[in-house]
LUMKOL-794842 format. One record per residue: residue in one letter; y, z, x of N, C-alpha, C in turn. Coordinates in steps of 0.05 Angstrom, whole numbers, plus 5000, padded with zeros to 4 digits. Layout:
<rs>
+----+------+------+------+------+------+------+------+------+------+
! aa !  nyy !  nzz !  nxx ! cayy ! cazz ! caxx !  cyy !  czz !  cxx !
+----+------+------+------+------+------+------+------+------+------+
!  A !    Y !    Z !    X !    Y !    Z !    X !    Y !    Z !    X !
...
+----+------+------+------+------+------+------+------+------+------+
</rs>
This chain:
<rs>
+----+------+------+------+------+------+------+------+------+------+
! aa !  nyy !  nzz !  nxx ! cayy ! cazz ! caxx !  cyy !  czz !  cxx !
+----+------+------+------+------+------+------+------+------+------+
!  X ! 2653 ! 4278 ! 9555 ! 2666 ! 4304 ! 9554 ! 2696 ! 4301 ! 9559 !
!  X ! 2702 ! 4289 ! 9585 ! 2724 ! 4281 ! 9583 ! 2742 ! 4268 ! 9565 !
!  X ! 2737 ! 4245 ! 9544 ! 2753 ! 4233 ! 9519 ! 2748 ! 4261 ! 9497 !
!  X ! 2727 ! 4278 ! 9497 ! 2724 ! 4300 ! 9476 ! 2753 ! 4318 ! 9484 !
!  X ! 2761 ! 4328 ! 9509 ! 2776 ! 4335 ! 9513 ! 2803 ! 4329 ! 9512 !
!  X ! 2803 ! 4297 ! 9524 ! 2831 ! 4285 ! 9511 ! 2842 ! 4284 ! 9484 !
!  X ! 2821 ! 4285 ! 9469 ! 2827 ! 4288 ! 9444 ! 2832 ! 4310 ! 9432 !
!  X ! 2823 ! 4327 ! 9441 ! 2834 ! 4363 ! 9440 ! 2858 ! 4365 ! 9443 !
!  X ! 2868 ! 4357 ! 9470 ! 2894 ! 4356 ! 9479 ! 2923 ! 4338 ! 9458 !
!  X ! 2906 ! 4318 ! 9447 ! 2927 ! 4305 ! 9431 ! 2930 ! 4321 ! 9404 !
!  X ! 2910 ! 4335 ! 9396 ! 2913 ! 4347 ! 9374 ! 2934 ! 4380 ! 9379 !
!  X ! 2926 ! 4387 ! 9406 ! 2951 ! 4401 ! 9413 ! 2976 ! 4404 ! 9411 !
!  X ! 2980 ! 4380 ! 9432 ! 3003 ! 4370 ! 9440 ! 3019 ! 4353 ! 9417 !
!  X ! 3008 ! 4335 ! 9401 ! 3020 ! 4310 ! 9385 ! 3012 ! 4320 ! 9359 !
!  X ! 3005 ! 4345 ! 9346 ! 3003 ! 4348 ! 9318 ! 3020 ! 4323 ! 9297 !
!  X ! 3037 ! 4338 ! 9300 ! 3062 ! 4326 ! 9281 ! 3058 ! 4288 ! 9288 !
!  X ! 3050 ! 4279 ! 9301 ! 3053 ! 4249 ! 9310 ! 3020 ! 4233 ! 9306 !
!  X ! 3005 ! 4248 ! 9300 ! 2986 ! 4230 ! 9287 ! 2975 ! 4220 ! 9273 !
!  X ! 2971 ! 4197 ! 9274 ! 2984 ! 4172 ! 9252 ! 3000 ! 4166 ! 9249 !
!  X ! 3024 ! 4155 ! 9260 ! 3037 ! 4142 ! 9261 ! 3047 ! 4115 ! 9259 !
!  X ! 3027 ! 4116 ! 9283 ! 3026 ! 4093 ! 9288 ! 3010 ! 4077 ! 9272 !
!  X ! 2983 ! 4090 ! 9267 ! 2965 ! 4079 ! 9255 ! 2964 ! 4075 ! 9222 !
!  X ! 2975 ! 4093 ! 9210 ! 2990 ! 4091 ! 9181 ! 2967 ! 4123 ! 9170 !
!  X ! 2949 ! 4129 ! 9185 ! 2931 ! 4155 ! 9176 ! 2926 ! 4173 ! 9198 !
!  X ! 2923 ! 4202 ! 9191 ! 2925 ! 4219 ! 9218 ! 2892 ! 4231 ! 9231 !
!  X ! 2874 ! 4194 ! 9217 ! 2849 ! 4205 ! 9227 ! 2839 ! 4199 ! 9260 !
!  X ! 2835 ! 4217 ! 9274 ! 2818 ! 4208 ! 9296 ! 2786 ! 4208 ! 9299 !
!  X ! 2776 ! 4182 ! 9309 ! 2754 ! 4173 ! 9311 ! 2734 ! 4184 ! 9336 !
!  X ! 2717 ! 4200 ! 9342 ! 2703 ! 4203 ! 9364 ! 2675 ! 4190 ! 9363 !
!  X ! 2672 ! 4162 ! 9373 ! 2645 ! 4154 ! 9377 ! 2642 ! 4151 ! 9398 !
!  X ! 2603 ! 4166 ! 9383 ! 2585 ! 4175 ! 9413 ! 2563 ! 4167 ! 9416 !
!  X ! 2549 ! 4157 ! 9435 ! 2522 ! 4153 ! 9425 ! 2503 ! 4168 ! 9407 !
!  X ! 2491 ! 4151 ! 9397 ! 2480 ! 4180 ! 9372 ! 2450 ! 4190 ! 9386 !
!  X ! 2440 ! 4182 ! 9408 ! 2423 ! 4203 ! 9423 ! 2440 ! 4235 ! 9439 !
!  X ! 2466 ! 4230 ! 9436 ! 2480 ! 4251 ! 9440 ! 2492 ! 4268 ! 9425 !
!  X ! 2484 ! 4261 ! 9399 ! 2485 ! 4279 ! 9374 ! 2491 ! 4315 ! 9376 !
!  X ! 2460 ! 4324 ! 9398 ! 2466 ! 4353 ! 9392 ! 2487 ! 4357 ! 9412 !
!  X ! 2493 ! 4352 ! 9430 ! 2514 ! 4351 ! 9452 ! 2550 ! 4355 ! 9448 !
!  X ! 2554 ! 4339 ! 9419 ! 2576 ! 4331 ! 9409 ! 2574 ! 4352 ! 9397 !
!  X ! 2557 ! 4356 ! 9378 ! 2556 ! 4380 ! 9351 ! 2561 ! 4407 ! 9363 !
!  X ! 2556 ! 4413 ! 9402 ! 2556 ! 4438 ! 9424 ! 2587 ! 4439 ! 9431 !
!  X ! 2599 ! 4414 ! 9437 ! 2619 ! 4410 ! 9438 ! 2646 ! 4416 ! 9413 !
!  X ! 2637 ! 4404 ! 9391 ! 2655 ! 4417 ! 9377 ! 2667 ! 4444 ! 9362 !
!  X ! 2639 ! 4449 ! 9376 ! 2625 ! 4478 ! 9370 ! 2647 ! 4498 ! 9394 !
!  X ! 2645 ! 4495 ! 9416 ! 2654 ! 4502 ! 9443 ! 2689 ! 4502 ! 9439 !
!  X ! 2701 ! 4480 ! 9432 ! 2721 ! 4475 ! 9433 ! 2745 ! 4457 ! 9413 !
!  X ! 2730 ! 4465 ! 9392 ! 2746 ! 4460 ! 9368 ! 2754 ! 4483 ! 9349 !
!  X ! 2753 ! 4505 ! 9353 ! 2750 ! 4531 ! 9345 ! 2783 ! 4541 ! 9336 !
!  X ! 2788 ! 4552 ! 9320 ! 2819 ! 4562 ! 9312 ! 2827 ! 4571 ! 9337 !
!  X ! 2849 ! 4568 ! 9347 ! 2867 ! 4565 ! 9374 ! 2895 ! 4567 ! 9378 !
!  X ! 2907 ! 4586 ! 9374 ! 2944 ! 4587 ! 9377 ! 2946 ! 4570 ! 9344 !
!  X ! 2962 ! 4553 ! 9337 ! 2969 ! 4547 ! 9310 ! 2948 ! 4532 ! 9296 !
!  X ! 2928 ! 4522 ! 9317 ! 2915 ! 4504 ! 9303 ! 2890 ! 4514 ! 9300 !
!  X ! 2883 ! 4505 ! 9257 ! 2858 ! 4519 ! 9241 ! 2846 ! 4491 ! 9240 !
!  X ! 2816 ! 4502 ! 9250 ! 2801 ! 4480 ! 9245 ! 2784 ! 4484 ! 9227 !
!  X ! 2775 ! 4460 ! 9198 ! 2763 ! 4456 ! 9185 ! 2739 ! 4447 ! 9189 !
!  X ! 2718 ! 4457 ! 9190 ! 2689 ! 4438 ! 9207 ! 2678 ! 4437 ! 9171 !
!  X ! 2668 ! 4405 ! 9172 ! 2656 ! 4403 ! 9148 ! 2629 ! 4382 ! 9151 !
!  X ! 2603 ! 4390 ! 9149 ! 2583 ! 4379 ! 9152 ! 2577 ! 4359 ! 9133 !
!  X ! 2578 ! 4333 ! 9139 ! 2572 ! 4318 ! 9114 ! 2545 ! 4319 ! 9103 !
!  X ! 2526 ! 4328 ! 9119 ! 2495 ! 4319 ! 9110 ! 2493 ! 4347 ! 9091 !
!  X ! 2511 ! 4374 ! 9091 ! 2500 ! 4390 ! 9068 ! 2522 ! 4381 ! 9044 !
!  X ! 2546 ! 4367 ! 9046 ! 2562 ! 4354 ! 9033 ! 2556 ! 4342 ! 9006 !
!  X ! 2537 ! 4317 ! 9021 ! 2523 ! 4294 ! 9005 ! 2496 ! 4310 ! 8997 !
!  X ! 2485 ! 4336 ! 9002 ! 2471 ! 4339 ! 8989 ! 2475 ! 4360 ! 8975 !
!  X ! 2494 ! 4372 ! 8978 ! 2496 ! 4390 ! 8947 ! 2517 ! 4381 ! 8933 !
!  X ! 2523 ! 4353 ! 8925 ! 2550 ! 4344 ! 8911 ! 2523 ! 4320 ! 8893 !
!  X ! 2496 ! 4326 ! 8901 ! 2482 ! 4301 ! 8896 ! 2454 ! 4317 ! 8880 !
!  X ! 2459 ! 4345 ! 8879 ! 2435 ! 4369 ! 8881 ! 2435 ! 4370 ! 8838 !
!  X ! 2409 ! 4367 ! 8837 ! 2394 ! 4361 ! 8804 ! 2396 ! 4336 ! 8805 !
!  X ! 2421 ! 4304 ! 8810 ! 2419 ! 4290 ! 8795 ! 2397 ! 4265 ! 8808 !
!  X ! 2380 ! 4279 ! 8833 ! 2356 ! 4257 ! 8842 ! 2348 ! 4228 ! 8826 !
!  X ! 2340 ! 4240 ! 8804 ! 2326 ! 4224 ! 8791 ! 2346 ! 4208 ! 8776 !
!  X ! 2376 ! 4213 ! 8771 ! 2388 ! 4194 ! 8752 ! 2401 ! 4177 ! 8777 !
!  X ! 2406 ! 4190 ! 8805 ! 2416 ! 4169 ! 8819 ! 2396 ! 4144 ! 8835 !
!  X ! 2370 ! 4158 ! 8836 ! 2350 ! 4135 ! 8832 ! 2345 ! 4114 ! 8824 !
!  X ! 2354 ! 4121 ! 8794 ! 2351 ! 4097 ! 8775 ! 2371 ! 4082 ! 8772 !
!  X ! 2405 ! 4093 ! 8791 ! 2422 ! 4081 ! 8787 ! 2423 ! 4056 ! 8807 !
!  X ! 2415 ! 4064 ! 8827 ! 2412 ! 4052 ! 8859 ! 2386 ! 4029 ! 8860 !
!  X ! 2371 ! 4041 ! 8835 ! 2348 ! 4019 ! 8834 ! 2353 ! 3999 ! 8823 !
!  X ! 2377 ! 4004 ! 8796 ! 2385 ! 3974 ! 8781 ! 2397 ! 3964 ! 8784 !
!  X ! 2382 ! 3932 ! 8789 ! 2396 ! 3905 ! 8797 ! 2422 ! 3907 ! 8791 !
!  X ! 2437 ! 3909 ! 8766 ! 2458 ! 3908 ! 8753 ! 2472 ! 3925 ! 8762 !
!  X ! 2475 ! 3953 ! 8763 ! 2482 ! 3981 ! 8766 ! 2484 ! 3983 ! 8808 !
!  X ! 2465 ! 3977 ! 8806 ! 2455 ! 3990 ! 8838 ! 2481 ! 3987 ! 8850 !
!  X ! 2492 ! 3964 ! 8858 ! 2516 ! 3954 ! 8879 ! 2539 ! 3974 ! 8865 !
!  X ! 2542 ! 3978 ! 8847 ! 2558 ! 3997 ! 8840 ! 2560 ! 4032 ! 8849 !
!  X ! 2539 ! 4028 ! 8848 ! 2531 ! 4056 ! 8846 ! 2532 ! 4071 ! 8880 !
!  X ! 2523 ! 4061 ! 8899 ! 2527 ! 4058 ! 8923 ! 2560 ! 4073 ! 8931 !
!  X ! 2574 ! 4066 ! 8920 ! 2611 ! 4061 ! 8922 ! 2622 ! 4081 ! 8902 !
!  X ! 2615 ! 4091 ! 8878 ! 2612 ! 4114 ! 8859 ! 2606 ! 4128 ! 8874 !
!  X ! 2587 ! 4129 ! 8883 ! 2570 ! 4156 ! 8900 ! 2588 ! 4165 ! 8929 !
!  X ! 2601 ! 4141 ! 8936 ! 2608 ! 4151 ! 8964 ! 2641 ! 4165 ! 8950 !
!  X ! 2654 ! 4147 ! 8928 ! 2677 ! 4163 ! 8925 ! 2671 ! 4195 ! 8906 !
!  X ! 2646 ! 4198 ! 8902 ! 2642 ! 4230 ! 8887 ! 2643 ! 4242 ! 8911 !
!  X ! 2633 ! 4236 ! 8936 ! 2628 ! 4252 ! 8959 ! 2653 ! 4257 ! 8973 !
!  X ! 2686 ! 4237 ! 8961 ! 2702 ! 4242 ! 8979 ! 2717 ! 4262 ! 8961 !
!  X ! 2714 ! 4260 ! 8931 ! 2730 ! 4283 ! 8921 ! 2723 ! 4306 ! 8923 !
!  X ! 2682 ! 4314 ! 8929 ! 2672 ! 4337 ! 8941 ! 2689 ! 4342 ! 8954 !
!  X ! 2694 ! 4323 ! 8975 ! 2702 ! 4338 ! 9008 ! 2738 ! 4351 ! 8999 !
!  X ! 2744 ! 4333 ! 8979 ! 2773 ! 4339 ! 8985 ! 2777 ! 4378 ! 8964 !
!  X ! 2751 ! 4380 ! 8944 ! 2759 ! 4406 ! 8939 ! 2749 ! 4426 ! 8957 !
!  X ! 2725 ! 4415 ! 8970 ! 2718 ! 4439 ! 8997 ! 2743 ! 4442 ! 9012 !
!  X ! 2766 ! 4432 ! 9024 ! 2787 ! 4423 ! 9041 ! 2804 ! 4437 ! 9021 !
!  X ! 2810 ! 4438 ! 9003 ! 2830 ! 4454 ! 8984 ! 2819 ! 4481 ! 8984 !
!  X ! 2800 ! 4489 ! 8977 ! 2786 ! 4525 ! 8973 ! 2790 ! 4530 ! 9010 !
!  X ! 2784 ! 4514 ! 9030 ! 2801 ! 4534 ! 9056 ! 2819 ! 4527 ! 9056 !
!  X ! 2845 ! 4505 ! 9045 ! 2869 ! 4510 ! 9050 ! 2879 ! 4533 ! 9036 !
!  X ! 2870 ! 4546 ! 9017 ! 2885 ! 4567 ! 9006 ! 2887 ! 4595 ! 9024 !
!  X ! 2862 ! 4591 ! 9044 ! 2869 ! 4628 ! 9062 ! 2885 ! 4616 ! 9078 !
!  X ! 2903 ! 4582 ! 9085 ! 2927 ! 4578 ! 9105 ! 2948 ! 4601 ! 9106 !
!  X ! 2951 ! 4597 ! 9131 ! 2979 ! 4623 ! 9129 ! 2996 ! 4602 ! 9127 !
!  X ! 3024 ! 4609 ! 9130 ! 3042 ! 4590 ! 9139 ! 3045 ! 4580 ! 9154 !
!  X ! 3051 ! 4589 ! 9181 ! 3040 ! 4580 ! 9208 ! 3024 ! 4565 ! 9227 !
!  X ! 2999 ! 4562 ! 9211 ! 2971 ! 4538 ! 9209 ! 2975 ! 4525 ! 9205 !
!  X ! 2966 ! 4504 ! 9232 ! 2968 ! 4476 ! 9225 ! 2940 ! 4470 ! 9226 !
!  X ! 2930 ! 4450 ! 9208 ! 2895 ! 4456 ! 9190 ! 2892 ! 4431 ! 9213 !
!  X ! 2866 ! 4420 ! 9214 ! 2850 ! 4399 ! 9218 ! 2828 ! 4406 ! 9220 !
!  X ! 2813 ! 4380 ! 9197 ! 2785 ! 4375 ! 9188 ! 2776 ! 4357 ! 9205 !
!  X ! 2750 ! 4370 ! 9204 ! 2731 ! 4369 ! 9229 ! 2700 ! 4353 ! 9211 !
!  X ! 2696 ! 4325 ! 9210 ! 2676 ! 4320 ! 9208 ! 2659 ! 4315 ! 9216 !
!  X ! 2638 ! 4328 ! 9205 ! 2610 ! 4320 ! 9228 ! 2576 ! 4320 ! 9216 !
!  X ! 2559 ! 4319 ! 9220 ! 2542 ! 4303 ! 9201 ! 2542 ! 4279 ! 9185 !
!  X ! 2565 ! 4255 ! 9201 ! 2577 ! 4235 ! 9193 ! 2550 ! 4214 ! 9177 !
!  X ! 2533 ! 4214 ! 9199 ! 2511 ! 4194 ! 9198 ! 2494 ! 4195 ! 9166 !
!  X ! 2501 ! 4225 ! 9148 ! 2491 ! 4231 ! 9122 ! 2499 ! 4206 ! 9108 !
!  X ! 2522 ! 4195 ! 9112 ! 2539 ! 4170 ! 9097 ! 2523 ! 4151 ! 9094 !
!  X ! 2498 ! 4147 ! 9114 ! 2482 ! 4120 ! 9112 ! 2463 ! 4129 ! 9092 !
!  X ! 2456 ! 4108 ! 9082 ! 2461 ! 4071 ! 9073 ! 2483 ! 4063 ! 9056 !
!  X ! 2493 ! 4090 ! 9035 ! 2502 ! 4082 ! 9024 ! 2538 ! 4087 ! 9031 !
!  X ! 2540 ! 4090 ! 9052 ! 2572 ! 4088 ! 9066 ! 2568 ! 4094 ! 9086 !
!  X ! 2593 ! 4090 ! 9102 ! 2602 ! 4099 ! 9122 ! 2625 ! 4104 ! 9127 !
!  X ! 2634 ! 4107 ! 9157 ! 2658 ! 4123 ! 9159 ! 2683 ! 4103 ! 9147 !
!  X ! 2686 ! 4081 ! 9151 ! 2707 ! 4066 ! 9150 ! 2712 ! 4066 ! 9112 !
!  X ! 2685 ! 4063 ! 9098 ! 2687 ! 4062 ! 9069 ! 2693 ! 4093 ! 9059 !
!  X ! 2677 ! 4112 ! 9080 ! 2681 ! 4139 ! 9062 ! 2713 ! 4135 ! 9068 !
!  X ! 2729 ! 4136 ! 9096 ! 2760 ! 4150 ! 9085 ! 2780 ! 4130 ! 9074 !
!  X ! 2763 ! 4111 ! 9066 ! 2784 ! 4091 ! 9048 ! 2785 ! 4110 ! 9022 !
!  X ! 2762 ! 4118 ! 9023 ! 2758 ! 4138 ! 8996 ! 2765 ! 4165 ! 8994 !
!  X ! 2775 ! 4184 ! 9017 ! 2790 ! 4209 ! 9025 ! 2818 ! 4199 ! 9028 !
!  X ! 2826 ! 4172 ! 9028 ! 2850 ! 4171 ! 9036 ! 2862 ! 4164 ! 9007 !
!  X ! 2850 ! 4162 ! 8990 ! 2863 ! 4159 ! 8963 ! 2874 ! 4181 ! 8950 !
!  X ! 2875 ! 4204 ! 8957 ! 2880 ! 4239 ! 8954 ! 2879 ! 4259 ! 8981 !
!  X ! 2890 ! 4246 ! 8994 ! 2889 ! 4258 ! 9014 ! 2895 ! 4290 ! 9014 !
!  X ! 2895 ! 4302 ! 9034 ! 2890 ! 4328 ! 9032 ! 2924 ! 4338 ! 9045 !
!  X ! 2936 ! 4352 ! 9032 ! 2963 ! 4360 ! 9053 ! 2954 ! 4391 ! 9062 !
!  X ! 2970 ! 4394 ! 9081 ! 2979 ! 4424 ! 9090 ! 2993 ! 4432 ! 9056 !
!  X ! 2985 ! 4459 ! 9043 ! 3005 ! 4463 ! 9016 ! 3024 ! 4480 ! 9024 !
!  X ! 3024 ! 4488 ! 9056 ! 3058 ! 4498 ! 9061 ! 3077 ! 4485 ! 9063 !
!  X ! 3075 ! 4458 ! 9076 ! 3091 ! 4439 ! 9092 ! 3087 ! 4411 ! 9076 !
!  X ! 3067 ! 4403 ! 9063 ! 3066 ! 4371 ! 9052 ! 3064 ! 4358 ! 9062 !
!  X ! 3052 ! 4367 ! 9094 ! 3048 ! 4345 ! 9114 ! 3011 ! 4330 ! 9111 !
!  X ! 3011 ! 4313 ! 9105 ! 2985 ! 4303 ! 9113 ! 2966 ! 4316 ! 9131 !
!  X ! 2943 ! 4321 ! 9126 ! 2920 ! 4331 ! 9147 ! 2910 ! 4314 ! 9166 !
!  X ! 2907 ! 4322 ! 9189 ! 2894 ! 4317 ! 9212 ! 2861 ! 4308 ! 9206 !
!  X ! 2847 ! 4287 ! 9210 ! 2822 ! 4293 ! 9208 ! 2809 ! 4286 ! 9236 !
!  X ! 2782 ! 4296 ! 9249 ! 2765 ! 4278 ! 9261 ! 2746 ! 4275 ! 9252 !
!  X ! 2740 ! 4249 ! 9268 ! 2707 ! 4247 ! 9254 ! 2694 ! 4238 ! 9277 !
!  X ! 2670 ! 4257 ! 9269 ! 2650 ! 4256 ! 9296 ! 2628 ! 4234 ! 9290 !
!  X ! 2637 ! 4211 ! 9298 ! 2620 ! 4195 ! 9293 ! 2597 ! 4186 ! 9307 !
!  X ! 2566 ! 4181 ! 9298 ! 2545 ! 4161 ! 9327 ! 2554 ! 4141 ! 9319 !
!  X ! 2548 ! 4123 ! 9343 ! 2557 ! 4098 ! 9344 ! 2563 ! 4090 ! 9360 !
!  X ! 2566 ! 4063 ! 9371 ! 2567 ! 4044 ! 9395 ! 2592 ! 4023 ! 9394 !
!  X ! 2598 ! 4021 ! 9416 ! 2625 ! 4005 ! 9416 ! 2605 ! 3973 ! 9423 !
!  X ! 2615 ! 3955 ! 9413 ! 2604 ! 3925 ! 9427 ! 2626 ! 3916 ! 9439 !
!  X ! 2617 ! 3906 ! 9461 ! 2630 ! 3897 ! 9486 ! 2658 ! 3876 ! 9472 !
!  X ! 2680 ! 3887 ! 9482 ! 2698 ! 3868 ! 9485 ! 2711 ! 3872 ! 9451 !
!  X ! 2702 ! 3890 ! 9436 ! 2720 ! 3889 ! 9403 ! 2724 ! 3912 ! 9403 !
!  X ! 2752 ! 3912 ! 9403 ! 2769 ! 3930 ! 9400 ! 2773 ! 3944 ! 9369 !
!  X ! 2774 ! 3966 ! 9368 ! 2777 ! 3985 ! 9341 ! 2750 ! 3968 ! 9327 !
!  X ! 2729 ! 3964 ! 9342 ! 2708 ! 3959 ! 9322 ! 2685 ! 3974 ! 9340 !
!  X ! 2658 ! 3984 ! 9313 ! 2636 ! 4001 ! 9328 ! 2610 ! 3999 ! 9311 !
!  X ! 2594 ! 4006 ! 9319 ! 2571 ! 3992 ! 9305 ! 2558 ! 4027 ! 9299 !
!  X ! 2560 ! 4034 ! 9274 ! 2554 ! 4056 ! 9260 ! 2530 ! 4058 ! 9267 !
!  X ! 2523 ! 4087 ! 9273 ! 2500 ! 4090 ! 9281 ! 2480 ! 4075 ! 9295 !
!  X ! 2493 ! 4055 ! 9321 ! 2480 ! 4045 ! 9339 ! 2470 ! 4017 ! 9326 !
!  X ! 2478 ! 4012 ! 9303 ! 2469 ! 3992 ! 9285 ! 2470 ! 3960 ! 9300 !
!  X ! 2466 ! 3941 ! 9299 ! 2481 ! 3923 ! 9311 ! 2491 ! 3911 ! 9275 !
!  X ! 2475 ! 3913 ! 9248 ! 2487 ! 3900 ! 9230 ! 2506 ! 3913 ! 9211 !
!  X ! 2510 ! 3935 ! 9223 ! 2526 ! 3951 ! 9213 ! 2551 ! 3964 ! 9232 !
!  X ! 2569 ! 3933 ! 9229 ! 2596 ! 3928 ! 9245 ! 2607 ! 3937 ! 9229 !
!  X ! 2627 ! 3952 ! 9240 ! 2651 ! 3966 ! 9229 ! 2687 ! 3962 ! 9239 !
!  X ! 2697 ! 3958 ! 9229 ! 2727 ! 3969 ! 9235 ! 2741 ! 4000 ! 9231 !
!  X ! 2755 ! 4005 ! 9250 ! 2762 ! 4038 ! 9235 ! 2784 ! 4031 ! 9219 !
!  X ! 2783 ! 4051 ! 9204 ! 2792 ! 4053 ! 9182 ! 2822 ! 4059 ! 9183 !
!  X ! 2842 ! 4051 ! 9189 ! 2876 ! 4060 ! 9193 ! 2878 ! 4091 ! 9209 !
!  X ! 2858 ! 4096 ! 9237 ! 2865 ! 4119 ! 9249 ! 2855 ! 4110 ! 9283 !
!  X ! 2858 ! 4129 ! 9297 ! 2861 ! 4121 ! 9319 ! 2833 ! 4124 ! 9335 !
!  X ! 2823 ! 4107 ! 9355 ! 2795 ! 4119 ! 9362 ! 2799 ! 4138 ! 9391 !
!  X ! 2783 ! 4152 ! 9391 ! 2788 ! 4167 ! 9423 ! 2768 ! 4164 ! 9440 !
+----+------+------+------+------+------+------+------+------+------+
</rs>
């Protein structure tokens, strides 16, 4: 609760300064993923539109499934072929980042001027098998989303499960995984 909060606070206080450092203005929240509904209460509680800052909450798991809704059976067959399959995996995760980026455009348009936006992801764990967080925003960061008052780059978080392993830094094991080591992706973890 406490780092959920610190990280509230930086999005307060340091709008304008995140990413900077990191070269992207994503922040990382990994949690254990038995604490799933806890986080999802939490961002619920206190991520809410607040003095300038509009928050974007975007659920990946209804994301990936209505950006994926009729074509069952042809991505089946794409995922099943030897030849095709490894491709298809990485197709699929960048259709899901251009989804996200026109959901993220239809609410930037009620922005006032004054709003400063940040996207709020959550239902991260939808990403598995065939991505994750570090691959999806390699794939959001290719079109990234601006404020269209200002041209400033968007704020994102992402509510991630997942486990830190002892002693590696900016690395986490997606969804509690141990073979599914990760690096984050050019943003900051909290």
């Amino acid at each position: 609760e406490e780092r959920f909060d610190t990280m509230v606070a930086r999005l307060h206080d340091a709008y304008d300064g995140i990413g900077h450092s990191s070269g992207r203005p994503y922040l990382y929240f990994v949690y254990p993923p038995d604490k799933d509904q806890f986080v999802r209460r939490l961002a619920d509680d206190r991520l809410h539109n607040s003095g300038p800052l509009h928050y974007i909450h975007i659920d990946l798991v209804r994301l990936t499934m209505d950006s994926m809704a009729g074509q069952e059976e042809r991505r089946a067959e794409l995922l099943n072929d030897p030849v095709k399959g490894s491709s298809a995996g990485t197709s699929i995760v960048r259709l899901w980042a251009r989804h996200l980026a026109k959901q993220i455009d239809v609410s930037l348009a009620t922005l006032s001027p004054d709003d400063r936006p940040v996207v709020v992801l959550r239902g991260v764990a939808a990403l598995h098998p065939l991505g994750n967080p570090t691959n999806f925003m390699e794939s959001v960061a290719e079109n990234e989303p601006r404020n269209p008052h200002t041209g400033q780059t968007i704020p994102f978080v992402l509510l991630v499960p997942g486990t830190h392993p002892p002693q590696a830094g900016r690395t986490y094991e997606f969804l509690g995984l141990p073979d599914v080591r990760l690096t984050f992706y050019r943003g900051e973890e909290m």
